[in-house]
N, C-alpha and C positions, 0 to 999 in steps of 0.2 A: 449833152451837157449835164452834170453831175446836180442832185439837188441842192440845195441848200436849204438847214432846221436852225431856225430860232424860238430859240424857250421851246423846243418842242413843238414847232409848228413849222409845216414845211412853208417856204418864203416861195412867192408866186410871181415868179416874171411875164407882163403880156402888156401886147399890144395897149395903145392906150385906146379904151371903150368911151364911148358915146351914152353917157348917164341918161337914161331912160326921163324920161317927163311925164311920169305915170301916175303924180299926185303922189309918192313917197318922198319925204327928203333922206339925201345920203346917209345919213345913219339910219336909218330905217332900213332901209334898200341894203345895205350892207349887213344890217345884224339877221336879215331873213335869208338873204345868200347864207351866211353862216351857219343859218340853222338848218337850212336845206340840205347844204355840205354835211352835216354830219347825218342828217336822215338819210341822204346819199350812200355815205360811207356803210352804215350800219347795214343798209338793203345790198350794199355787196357784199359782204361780208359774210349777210344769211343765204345770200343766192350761192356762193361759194361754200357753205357751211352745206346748203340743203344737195346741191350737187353732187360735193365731195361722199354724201350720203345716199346718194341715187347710184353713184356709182359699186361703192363697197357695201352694198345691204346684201345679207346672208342669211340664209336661215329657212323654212314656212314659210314664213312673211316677204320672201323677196319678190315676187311677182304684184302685190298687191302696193307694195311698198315703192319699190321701184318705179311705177308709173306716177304713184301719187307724188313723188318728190318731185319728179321729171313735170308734170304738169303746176308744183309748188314754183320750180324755180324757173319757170317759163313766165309764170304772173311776174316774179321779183326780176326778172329780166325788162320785161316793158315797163316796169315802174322806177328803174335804174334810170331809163331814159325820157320817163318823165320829169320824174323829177332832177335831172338834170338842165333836162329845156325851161324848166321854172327859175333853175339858177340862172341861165339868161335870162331870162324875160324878164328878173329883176337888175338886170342887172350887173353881176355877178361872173364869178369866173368858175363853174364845175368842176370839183376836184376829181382825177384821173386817173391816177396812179398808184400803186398796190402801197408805197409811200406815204401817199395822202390819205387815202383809206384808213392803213393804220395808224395814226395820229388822230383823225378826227372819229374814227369808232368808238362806241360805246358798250360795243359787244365782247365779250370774253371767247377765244378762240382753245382749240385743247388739241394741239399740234402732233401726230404722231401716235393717237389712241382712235383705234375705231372703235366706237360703242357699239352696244349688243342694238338690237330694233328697236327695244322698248327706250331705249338712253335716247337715241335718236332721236325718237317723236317727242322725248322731255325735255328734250335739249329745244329740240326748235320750237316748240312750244313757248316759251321761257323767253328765248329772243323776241318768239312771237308779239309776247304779253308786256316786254321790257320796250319794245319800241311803242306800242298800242297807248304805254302810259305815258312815254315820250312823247308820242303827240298828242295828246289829251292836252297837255301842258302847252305845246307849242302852236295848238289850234288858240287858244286863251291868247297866248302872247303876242299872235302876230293881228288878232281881232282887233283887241284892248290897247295892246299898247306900242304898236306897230302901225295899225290902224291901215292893214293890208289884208282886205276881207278877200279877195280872189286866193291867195296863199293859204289865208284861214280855210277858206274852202275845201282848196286843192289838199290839202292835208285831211280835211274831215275824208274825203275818197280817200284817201290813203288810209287812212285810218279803219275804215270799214273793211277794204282788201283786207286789211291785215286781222282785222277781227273775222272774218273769215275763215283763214288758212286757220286764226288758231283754232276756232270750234270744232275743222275738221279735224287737227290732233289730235284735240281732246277727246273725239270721237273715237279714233283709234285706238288711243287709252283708257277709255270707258269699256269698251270691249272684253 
């Protein structure tokens, strides 16, 4: 079945779901699915960024390179699918498709150019540090004013994962 996009968003047919009784009310519950969806989108988008990169690295640097991507997007892999099951557990309907992704991403893709090693480690550095302040924001939002401290939570891990992988590029880049 073919999708269908309104305003730019793809329109979502399902089942009809059983509204959690978790102490959020539906707009709540709904606006943290959505913010999940796009932390979602963004973490496939770098797991497919960091991949696409473990495959074509070239150079000196490919052996040292290659496994660090390989172990980067193995992390962004288990965290695709955490945070997915969050999008249930509020809720929520997990967005799935390379369609949905791109709509609700926040990331900049560069289709068609392989960068040198060093572009690489800057590039995903950059996503690294762009979703890191993403949920900086979105731990605040879902505390304060969402008032879904488990999400707040689950985001503060996410957030530290991610402050991770960046110190390791950075690491690279220091070198």
């Amino acid at each position: 079945m073919p999708s269908r996009k309104t305003n730019g968003a793809v329109a979502v047919s399902a089942p009809k779901l059983i509204a959690p009784n978790i102490g959020l009310d539906d707009s709540a519950r709904k606006a943290v699915a959505k913010l999940l969806n796009v932390h979602l989108a963004n973490t496939f988008v770098l797991y497919t960024k960091t991949r696409n990169y473990h495959w074509n690295i070239v150079g000196m640097e490919f052996q040292p390179l290659h496994a660090f991507f390989e172990e980067q997007y193995d992390d962004l892999a288990e965290s695709m699918d955490e945070i997915a099951e969050r999008v249930r557990q509020v809720g929520g309907i997990a967005a799935g498709t390379l369609e949905e992704f791109s709509v609700l991403t926040t990331l900049e893709e560069d289709p068609g150019h392989i960068p040198t090693a060093r572009e690489m480690l800057a590039n995903l550095l950059s996503d690294h540090e762009q979703i890191i302040r993403a949920l900086r924001d979105d731990i605040d939002a879902t505390a304060e004013e969402y008032k879904d401290m488990g999400t707040s939570d689950f985001l503060t891990g996410l957030m530290e994962s991610h402050e991770k992988m960046a110190w390791m590029l950075r690491a690279f880049l220091e070198g």
